[in-house]
C-alpha positions in Angstrom: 50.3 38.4 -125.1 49.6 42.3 -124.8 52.1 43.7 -122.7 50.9 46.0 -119.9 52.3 49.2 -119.7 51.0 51.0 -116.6 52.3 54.6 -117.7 50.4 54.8 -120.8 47.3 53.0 -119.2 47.0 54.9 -116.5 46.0 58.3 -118.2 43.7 56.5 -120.8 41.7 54.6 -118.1 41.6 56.7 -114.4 40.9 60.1 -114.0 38.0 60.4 -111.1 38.3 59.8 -107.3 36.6 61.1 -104.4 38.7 62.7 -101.6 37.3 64.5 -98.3 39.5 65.6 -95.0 37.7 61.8 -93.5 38.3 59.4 -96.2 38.7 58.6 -99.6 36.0 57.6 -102.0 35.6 55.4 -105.0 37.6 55.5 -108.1 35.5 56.2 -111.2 37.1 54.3 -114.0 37.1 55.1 -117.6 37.1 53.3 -120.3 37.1 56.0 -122.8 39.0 59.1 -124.3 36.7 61.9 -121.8 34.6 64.4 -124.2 31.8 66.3 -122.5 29.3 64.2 -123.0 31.0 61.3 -121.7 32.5 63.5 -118.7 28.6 64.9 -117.9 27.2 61.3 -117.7 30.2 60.4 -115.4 29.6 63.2 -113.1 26.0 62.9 -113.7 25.5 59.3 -112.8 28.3 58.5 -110.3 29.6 61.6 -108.9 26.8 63.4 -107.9 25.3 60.1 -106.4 28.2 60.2 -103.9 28.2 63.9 -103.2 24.7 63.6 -102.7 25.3 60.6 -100.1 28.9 62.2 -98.8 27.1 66.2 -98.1 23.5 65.7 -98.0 23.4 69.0 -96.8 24.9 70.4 -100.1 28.1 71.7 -98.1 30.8 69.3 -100.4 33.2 70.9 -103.1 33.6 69.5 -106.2 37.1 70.5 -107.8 37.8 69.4 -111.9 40.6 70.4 -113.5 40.7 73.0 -116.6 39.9 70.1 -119.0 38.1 71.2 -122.3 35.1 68.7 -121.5 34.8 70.4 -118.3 34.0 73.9 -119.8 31.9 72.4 -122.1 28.0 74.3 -122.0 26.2 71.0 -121.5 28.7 70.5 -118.6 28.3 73.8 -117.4 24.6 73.9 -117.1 24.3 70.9 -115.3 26.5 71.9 -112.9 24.0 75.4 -112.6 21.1 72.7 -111.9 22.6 71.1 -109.4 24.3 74.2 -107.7 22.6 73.6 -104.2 24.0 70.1 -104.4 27.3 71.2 -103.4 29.9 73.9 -104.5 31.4 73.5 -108.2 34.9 75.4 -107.0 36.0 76.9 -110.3 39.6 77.9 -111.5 41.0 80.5 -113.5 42.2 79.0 -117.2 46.1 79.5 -116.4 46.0 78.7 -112.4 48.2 75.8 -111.9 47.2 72.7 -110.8 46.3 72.5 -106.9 44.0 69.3 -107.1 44.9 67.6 -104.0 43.9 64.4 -105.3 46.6 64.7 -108.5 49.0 64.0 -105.8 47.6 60.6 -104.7 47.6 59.4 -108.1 51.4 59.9 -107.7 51.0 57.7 -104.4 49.3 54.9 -106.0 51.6 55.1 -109.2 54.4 54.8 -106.8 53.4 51.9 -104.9 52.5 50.4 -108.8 55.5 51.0 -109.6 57.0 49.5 -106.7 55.3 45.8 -106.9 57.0 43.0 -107.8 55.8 41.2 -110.3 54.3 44.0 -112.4 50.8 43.3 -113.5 50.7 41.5 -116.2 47.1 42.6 -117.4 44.8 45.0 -117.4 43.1 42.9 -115.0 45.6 42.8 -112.5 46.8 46.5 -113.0 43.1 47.4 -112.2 43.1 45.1 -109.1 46.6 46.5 -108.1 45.4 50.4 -108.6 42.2 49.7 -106.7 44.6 48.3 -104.0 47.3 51.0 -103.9 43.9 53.4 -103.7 42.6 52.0 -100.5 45.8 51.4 -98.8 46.7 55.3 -98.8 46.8 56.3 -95.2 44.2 58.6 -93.4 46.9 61.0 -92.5 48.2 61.3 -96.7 44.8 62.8 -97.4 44.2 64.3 -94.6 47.7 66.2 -94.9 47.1 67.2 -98.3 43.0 68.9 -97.7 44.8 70.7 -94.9 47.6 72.2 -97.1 44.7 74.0 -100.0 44.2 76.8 -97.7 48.3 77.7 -97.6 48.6 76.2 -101.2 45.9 78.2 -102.6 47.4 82.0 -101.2 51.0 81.0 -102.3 49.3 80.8 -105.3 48.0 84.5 -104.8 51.1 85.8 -103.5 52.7 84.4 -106.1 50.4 86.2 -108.8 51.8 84.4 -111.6 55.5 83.7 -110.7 57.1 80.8 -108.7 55.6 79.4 -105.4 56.2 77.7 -102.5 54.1 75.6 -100.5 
């Protein structure tokens, strides 16, 4: 039987979620290592479906991370085609990571990490992540939208050297 380590999986097979001040969205899994053509059929096919759905005034923001696939020129100009879809919020190459969503991964890894039995499967593991997602409370995210403004000018302030926030 293939043991299931949910540390190793979990950065091989997650890496997209939706998060707004109201809710929380899907998770996007993937199956795959992320290159840019992968990444731009992702964001292509599911994200933009949902930002489209979420802002259909074009007034969402769509935050990635520093990721090579994410500079990638293909990437890039689709993201210049769809620019009135909603606002492609983009980050310097050495700015630290202020993704509020990176910290409810942590939430759902903790509350994976916390189940008893451990999933056994892939199967399961999926099932228990899509769980642990759904179960975050309103006031988790909502906290964490709330802190970008302050998070964002300690980051400023900071300009370059330790923060708090």
């Amino acid at each position: 039987m293939h043991e299931c380590n949910p540390s190793s999986w979990w950065g091989q097979h997650y890496g997209l979620g939706h998060v707004s001040w109201h809710d929380l969205g899907p998770l996007i899994h993937v199956e795959q290592r992320l290159n840019s053509t992968t990444y731009l059929s992702i964001v292509a096919d599911q994200v933009h479906p949902i930002m489209l759905m979420a802002y259909p005034n074009g007034d969402g923001f769509f935050q990635q991370d520093n990721a090579p696939c994410h500079g990638a020129r293909i990437v890039q100009e689709w993201f210049q085609e769809h620019e009135g879809d909603f606002t492609l919020l983009r980050w310097p190459p050495q700015l630290p990571d202020l993704n509020p969503i990176e910290h409810l991964w942590e939430e759902v890894k903790r509350a994976i990490r916390q189940l008893v039995p451990q999933p056994s499967n892939l199967t399961e593991l999926d099932s228990a992540i899509h769980q642990a997602w759904c179960q975050i409370p309103c006031i988790t995210f909502q906290h964490l939208v709330e802190l970008m403004t302050r998070r964002i000018a300690a980051v400023f302030k900071a300009k370059d050297g330790p923060m708090k926030y």
